[in-house]
PyMOL Python script that loads the backbone (N, CA, C, O; Angstrom):
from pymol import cmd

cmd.read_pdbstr("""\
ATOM      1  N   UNK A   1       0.845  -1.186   0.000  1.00  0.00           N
ATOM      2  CA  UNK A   1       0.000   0.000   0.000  1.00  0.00           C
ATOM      3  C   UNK A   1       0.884   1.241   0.000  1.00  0.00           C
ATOM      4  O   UNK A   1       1.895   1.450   0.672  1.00  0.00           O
ATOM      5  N   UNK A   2       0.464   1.788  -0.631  1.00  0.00           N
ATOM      6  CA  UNK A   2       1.519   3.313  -1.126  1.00  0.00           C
ATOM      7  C   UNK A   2       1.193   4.284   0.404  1.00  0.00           C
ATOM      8  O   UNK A   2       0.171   4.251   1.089  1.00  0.00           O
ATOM      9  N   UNK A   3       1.789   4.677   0.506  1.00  0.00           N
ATOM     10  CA  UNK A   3       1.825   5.865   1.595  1.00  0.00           C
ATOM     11  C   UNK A   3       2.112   7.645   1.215  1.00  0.00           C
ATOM     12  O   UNK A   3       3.116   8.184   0.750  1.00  0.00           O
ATOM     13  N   UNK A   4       0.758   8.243   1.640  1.00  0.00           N
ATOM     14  CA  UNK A   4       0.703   9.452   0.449  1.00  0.00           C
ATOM     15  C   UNK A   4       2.253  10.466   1.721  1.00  0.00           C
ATOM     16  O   UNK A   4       2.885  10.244   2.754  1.00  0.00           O
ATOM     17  N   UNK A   5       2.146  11.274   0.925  1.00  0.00           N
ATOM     18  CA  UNK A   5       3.434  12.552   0.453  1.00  0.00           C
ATOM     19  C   UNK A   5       3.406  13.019   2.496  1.00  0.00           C
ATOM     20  O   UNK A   5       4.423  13.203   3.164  1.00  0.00           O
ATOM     21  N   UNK A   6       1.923  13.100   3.038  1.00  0.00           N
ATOM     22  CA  UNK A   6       1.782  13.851   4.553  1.00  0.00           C
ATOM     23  C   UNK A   6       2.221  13.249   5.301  1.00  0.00           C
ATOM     24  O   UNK A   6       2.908  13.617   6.254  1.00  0.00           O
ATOM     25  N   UNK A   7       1.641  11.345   4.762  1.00  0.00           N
ATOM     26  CA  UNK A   7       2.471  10.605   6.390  1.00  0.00           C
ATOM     27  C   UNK A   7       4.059  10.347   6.443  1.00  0.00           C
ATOM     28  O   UNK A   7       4.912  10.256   7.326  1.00  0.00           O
ATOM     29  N   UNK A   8       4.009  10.272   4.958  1.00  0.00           N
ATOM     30  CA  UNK A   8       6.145   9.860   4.577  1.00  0.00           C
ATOM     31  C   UNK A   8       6.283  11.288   5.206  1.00  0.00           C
ATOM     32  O   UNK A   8       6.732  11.070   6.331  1.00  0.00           O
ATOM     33  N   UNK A   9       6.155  12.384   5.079  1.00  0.00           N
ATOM     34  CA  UNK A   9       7.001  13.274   5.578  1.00  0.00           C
ATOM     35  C   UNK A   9       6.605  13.548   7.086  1.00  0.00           C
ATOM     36  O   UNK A   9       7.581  14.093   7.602  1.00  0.00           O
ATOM     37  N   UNK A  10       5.700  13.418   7.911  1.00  0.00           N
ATOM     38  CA  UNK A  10       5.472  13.196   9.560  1.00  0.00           C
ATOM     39  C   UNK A  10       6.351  11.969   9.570  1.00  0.00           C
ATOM     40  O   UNK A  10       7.301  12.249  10.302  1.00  0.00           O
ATOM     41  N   UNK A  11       6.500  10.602   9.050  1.00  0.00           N
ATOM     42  CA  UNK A  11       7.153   9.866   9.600  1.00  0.00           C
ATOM     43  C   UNK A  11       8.739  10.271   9.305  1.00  0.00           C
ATOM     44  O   UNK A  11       9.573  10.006  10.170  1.00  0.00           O
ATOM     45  N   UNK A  12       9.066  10.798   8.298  1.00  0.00           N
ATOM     46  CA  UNK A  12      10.658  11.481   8.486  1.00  0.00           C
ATOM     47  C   UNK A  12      10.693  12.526   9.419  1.00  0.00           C
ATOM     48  O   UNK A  12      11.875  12.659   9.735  1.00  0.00           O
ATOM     49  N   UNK A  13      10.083  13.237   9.948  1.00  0.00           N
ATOM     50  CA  UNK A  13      10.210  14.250  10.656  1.00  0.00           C
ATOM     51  C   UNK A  13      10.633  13.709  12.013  1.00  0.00           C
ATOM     52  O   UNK A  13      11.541  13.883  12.826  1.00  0.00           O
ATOM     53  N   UNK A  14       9.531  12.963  11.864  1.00  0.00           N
ATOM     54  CA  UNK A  14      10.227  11.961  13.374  1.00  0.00           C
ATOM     55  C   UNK A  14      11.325  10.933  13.646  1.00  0.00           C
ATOM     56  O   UNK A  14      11.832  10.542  14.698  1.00  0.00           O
ATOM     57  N   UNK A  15      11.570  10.559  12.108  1.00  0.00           N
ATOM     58  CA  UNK A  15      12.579   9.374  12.527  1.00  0.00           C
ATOM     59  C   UNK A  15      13.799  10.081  11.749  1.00  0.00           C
ATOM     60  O   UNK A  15      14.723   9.328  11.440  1.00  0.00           O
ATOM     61  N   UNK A  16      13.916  11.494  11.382  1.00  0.00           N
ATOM     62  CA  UNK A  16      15.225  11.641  10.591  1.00  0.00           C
ATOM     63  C   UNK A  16      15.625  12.881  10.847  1.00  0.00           C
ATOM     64  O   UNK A  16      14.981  13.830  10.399  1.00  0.00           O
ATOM     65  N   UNK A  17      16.852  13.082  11.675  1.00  0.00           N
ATOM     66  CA  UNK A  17      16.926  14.696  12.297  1.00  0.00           C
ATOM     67  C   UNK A  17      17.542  15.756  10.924  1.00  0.00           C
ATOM     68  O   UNK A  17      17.612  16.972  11.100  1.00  0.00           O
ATOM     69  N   UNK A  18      17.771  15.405  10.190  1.00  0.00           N
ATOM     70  CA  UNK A  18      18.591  15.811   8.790  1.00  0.00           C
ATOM     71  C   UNK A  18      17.180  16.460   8.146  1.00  0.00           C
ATOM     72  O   UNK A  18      17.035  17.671   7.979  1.00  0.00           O
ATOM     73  N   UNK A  19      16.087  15.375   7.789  1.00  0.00           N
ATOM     74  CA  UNK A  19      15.272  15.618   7.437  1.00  0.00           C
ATOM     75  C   UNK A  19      14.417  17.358   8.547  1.00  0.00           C
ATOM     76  O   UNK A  19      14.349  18.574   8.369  1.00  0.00           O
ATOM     77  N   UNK A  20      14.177  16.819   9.115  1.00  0.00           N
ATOM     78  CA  UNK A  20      13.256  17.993  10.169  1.00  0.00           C
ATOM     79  C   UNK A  20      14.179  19.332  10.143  1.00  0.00           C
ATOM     80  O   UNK A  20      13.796  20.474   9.888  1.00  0.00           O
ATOM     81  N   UNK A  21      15.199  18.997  10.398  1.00  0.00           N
ATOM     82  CA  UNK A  21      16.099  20.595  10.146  1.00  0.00           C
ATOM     83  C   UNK A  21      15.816  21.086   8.798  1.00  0.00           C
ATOM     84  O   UNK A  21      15.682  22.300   8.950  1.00  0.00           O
ATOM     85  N   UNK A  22      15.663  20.824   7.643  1.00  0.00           N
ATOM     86  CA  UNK A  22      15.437  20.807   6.240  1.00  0.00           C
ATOM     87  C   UNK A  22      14.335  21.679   6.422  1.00  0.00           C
ATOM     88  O   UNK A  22      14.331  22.896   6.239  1.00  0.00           O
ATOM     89  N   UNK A  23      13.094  20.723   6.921  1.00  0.00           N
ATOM     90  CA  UNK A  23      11.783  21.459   7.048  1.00  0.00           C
ATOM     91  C   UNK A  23      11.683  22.845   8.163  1.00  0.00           C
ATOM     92  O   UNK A  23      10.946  23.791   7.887  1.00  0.00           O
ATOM     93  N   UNK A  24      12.454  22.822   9.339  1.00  0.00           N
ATOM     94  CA  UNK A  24      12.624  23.701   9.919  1.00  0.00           C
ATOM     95  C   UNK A  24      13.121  25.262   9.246  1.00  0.00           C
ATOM     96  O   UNK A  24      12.492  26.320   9.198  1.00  0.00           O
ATOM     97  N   UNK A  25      14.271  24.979   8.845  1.00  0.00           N
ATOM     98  CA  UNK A  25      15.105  26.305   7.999  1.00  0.00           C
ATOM     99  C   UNK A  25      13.823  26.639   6.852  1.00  0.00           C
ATOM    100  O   UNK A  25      13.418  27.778   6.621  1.00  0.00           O
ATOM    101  N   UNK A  26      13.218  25.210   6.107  1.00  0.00           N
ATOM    102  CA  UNK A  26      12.211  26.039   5.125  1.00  0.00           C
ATOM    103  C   UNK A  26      11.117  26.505   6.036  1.00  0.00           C
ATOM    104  O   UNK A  26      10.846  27.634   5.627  1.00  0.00           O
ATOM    105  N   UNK A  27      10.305  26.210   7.113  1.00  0.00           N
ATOM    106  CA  UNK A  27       9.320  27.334   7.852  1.00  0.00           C
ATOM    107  C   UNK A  27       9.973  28.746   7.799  1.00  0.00           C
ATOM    108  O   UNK A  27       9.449  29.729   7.275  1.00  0.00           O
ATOM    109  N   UNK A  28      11.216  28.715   8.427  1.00  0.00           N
ATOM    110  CA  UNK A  28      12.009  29.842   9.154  1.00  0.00           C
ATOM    111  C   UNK A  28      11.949  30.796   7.501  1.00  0.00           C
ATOM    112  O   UNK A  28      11.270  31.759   7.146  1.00  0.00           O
ATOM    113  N   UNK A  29      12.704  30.205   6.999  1.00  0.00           N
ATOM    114  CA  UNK A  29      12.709  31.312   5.680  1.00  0.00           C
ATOM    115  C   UNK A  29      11.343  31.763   5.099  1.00  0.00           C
ATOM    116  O   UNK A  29      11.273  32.951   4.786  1.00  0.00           O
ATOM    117  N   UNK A  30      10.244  30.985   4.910  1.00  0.00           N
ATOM    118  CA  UNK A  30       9.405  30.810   5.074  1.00  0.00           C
ATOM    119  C   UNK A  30       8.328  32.538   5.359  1.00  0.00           C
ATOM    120  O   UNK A  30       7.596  33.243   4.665  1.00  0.00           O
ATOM    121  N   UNK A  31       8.887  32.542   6.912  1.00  0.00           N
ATOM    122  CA  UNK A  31       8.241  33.380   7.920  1.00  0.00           C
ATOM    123  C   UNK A  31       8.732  34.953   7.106  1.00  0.00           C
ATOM    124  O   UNK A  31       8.196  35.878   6.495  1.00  0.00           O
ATOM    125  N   UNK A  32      10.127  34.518   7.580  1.00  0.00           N
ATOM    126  CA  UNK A  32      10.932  35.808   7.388  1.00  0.00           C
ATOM    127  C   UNK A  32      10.737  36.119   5.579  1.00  0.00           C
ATOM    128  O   UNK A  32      11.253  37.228   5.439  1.00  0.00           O
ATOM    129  N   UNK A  33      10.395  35.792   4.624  1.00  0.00           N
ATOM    130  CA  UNK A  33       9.792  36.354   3.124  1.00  0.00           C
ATOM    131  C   UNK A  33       8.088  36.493   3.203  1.00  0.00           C
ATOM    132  O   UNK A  33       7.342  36.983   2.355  1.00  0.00           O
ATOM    133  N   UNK A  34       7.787  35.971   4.342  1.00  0.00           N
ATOM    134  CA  UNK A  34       6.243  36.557   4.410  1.00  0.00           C
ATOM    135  C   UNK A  34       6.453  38.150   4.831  1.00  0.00           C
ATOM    136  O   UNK A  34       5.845  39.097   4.333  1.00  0.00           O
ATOM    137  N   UNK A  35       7.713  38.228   6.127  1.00  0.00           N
ATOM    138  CA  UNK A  35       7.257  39.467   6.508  1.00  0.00           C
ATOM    139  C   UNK A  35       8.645  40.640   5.643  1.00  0.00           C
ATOM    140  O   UNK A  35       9.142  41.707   6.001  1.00  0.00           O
ATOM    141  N   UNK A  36       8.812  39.938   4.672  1.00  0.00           N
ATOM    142  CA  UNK A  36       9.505  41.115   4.190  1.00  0.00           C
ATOM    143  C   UNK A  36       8.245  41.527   2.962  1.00  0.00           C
ATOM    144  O   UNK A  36       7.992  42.692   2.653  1.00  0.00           O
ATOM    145  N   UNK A  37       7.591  40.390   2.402  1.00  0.00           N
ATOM    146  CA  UNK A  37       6.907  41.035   1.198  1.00  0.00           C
ATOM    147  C   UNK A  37       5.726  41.602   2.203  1.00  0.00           C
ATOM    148  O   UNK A  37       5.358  42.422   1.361  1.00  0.00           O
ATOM    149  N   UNK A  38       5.099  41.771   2.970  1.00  0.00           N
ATOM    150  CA  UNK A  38       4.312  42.358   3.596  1.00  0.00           C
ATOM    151  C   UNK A  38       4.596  43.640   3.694  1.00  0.00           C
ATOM    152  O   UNK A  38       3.752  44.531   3.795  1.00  0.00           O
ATOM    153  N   UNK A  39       6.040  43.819   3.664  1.00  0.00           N
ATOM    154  CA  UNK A  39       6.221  45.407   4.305  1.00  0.00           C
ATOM    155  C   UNK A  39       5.642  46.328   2.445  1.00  0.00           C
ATOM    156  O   UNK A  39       5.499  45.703   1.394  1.00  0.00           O
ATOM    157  N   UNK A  40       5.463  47.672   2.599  1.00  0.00           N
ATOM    158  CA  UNK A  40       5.086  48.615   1.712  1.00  0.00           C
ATOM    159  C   UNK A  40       6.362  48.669   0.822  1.00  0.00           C
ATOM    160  O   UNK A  40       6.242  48.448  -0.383  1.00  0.00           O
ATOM    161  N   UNK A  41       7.634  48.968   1.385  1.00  0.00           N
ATOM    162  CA  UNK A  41       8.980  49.145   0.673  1.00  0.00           C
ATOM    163  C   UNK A  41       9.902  48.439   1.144  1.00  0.00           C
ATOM    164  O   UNK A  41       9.697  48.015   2.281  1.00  0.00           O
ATOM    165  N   UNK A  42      11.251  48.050   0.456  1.00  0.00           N
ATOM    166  CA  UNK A  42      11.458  47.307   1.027  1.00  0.00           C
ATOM    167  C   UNK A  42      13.115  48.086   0.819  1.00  0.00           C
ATOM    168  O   UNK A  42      13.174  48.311  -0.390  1.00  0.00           O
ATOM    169  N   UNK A  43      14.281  48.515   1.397  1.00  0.00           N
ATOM    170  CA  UNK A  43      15.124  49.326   1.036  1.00  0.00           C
ATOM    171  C   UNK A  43      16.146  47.945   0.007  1.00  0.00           C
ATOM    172  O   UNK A  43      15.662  46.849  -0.276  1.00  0.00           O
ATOM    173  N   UNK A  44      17.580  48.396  -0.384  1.00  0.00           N
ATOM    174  CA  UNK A  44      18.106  47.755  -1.513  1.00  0.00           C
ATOM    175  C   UNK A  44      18.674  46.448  -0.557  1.00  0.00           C
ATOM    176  O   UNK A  44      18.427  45.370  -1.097  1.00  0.00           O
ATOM    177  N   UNK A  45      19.020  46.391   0.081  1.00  0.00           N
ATOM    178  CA  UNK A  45      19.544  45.334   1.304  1.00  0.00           C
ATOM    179  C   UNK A  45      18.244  44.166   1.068  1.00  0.00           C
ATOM    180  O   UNK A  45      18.450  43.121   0.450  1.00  0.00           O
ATOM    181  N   UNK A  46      16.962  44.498   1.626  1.00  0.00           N
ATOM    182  CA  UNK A  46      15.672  43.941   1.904  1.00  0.00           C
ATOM    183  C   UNK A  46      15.606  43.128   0.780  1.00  0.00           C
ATOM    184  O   UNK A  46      15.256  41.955   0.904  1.00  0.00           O
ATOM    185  N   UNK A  47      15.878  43.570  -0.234  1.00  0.00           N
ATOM    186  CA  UNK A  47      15.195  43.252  -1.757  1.00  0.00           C
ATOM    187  C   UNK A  47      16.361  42.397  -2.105  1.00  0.00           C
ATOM    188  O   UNK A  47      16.059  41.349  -2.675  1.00  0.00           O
ATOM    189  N   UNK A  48      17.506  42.589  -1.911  1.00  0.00           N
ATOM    190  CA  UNK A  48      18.690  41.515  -1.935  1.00  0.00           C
ATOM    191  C   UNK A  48      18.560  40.643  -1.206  1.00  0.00           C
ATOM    192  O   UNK A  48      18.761  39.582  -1.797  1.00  0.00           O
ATOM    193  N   UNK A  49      18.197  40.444   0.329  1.00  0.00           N
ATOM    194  CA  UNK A  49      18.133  39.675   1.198  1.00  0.00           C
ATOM    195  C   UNK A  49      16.571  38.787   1.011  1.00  0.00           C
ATOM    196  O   UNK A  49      16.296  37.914   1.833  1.00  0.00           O
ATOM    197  N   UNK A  50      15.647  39.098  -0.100  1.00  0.00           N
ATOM    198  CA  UNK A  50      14.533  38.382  -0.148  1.00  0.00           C
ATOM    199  C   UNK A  50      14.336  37.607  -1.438  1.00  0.00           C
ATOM    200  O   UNK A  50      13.415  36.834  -1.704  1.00  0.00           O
ATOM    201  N   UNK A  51      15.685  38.064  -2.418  1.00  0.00           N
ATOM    202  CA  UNK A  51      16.123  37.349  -3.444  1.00  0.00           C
ATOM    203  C   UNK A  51      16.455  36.343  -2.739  1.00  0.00           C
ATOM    204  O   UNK A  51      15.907  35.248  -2.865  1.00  0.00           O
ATOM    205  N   UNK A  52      17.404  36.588  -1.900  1.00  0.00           N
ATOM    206  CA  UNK A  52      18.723  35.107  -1.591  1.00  0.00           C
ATOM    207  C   UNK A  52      17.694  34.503  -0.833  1.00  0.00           C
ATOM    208  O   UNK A  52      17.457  33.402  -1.329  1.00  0.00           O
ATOM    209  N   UNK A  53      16.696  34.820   0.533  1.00  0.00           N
ATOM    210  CA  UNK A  53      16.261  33.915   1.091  1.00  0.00           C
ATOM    211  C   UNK A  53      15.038  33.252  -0.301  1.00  0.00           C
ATOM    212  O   UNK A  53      14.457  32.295   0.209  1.00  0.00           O
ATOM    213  N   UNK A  54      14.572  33.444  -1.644  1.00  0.00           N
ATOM    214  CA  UNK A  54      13.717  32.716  -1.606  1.00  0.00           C
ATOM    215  C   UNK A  54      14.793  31.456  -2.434  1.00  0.00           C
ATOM    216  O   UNK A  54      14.775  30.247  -2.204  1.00  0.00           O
ATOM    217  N   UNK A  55      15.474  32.018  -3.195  1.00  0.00           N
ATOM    218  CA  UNK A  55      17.056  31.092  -3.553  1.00  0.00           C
ATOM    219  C   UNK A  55      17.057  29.753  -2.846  1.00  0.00           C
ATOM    220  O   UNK A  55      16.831  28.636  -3.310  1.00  0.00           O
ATOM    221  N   UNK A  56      17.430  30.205  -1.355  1.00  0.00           N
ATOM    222  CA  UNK A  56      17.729  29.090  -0.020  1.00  0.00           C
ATOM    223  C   UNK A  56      16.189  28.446  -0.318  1.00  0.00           C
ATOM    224  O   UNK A  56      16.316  27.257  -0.609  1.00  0.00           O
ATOM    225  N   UNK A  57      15.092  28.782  -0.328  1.00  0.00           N
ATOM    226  CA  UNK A  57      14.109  28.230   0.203  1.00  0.00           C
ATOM    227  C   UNK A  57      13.972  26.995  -0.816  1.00  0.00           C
ATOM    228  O   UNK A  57      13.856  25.784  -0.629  1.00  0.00           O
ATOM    229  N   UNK A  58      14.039  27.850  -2.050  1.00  0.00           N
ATOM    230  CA  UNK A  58      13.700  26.538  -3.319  1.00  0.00           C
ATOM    231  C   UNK A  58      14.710  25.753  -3.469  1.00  0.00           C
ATOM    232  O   UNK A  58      14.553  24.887  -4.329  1.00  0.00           O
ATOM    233  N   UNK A  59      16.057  25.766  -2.721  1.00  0.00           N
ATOM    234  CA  UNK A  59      17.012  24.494  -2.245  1.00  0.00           C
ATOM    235  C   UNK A  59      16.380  23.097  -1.574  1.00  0.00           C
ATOM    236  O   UNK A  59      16.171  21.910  -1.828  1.00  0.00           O
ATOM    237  N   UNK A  60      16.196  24.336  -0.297  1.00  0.00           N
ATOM    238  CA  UNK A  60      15.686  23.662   0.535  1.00  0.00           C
ATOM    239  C   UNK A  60      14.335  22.741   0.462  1.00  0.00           C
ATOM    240  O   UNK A  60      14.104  21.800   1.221  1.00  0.00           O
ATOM    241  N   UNK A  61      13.583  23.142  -0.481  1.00  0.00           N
ATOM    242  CA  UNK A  61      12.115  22.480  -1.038  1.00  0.00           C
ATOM    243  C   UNK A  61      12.944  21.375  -1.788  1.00  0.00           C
ATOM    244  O   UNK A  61      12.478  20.286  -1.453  1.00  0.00           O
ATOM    245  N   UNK A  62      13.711  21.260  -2.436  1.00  0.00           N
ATOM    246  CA  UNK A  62      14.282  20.646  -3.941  1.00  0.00           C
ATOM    247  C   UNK A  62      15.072  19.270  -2.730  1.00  0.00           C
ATOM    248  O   UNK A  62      14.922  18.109  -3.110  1.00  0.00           O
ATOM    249  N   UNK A  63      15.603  19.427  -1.803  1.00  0.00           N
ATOM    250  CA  UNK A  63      16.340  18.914  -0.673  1.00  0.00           C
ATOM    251  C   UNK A  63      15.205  17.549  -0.078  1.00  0.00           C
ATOM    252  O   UNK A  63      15.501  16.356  -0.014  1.00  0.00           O
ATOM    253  N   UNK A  64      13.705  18.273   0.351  1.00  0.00           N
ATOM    254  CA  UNK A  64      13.252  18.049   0.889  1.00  0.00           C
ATOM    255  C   UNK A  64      12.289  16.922   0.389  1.00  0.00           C
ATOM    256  O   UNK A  64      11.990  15.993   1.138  1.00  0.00           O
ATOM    257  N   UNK A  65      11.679  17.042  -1.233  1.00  0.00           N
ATOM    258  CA  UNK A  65      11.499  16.551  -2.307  1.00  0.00           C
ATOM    259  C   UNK A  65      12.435  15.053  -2.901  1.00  0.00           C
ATOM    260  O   UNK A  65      12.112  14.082  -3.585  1.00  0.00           O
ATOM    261  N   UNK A  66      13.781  15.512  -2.193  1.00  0.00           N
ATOM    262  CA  UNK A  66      14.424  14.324  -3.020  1.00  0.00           C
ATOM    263  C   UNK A  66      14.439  13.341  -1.986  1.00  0.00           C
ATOM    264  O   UNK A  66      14.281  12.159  -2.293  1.00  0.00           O
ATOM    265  N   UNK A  67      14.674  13.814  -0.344  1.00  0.00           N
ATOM    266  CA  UNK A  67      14.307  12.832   0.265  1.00  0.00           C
ATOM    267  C   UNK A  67      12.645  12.097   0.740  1.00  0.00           C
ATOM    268  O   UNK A  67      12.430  11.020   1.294  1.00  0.00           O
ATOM    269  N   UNK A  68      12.101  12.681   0.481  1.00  0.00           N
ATOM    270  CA  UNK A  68      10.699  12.131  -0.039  1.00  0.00           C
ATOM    271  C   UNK A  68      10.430  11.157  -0.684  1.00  0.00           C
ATOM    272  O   UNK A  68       9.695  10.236  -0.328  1.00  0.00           O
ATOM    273  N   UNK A  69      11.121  11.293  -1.909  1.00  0.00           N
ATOM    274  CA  UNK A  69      11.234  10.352  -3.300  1.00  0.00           C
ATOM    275  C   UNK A  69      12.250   9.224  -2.677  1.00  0.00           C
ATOM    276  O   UNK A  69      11.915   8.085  -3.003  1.00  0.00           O
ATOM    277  N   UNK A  70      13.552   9.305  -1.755  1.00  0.00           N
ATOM    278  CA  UNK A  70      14.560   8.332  -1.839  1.00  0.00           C
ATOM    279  C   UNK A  70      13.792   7.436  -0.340  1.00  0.00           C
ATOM    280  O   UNK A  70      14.193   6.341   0.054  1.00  0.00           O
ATOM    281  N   UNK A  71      12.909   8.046   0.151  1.00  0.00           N
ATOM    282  CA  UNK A  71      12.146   7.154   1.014  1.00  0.00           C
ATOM    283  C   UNK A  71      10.870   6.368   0.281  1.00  0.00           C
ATOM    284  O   UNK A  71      10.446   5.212   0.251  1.00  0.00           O
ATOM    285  N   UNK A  72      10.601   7.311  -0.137  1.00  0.00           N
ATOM    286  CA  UNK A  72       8.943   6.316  -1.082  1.00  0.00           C
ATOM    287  C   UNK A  72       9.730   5.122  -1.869  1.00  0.00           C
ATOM    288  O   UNK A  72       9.320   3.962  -1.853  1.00  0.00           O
ATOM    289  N   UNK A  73      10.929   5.545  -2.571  1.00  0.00           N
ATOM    290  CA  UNK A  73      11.583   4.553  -3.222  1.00  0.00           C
ATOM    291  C   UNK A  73      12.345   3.044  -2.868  1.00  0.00           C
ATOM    292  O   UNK A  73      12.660   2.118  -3.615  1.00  0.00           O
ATOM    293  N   UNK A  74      12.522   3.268  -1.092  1.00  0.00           N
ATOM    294  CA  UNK A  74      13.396   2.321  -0.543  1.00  0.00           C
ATOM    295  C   UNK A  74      14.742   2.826  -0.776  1.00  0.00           C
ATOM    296  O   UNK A  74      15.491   1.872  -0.565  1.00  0.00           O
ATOM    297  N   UNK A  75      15.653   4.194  -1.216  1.00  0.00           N
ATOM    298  CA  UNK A  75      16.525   4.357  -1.191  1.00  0.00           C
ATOM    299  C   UNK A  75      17.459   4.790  -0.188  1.00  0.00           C
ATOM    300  O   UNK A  75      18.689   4.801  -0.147  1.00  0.00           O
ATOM    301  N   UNK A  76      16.310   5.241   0.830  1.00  0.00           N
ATOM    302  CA  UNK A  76      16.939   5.799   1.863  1.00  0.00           C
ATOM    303  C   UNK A  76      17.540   4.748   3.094  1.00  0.00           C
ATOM    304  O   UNK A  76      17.091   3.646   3.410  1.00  0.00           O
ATOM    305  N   UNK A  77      18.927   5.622   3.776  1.00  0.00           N
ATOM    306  CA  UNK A  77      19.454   4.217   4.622  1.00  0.00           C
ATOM    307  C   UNK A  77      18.682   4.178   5.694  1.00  0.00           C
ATOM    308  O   UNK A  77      18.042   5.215   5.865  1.00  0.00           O
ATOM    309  N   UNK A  78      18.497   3.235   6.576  1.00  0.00           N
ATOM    310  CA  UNK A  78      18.048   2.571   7.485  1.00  0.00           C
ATOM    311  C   UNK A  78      18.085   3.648   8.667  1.00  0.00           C
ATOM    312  O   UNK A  78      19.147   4.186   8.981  1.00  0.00           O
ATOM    313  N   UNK A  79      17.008   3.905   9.238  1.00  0.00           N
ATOM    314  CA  UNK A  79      17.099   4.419  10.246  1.00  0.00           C
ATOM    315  C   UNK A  79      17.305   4.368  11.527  1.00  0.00           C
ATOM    316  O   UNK A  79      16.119   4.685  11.623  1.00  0.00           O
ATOM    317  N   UNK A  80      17.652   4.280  12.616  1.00  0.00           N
ATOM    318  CA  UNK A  80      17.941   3.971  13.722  1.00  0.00           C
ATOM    319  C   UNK A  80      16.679   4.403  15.058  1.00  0.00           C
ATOM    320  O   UNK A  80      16.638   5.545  15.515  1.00  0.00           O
ATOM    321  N   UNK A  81      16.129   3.762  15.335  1.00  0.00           N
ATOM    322  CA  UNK A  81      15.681   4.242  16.500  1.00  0.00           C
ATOM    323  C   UNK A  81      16.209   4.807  17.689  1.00  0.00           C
ATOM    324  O   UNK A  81      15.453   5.151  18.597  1.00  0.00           O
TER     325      UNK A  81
END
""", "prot")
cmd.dss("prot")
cmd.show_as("cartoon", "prot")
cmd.util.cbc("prot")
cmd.orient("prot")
């Protein structure tokens, strides 16, 4: 029985600390490009710094994605309790 995309990634969250930091840094960046595009202006720093964080973010999605796939697949190593 296939296991959809929500429980593989709750069950990595819990059994894979590599994994959860992944998802952590993407909330965090996350937060911090909600509240920069929220603001009215944003000075030349802001607008540089919301380039690079969305950069990091779509790493970090692309990161997060492949271990998804190398678990649905059986590729991933063995985890340890």
């Amino acid at each position: 029985m296939a296991v959809d995309t929500h429980e593989l990634k709750d069950q990595l969250l819990q059994s894979d600390a590599a994994f959860r930091q992944l998802v952590i840094e993407h909330h965090d960046l996350d937060e911090r490009i909600r509240h920069l595009t929220s603001q009215s202006f944003l000075s030349t720093h802001e607008q540089i710094e919301e380039v690079s964080l969305k950069k990091r973010k779509l790493q970090l999605k692309d990161q997060i994605e492949q271990a998804l796939r190398r678990q649905r697949t059986g590729d991933a190593p063995a985890q340890s309790h």
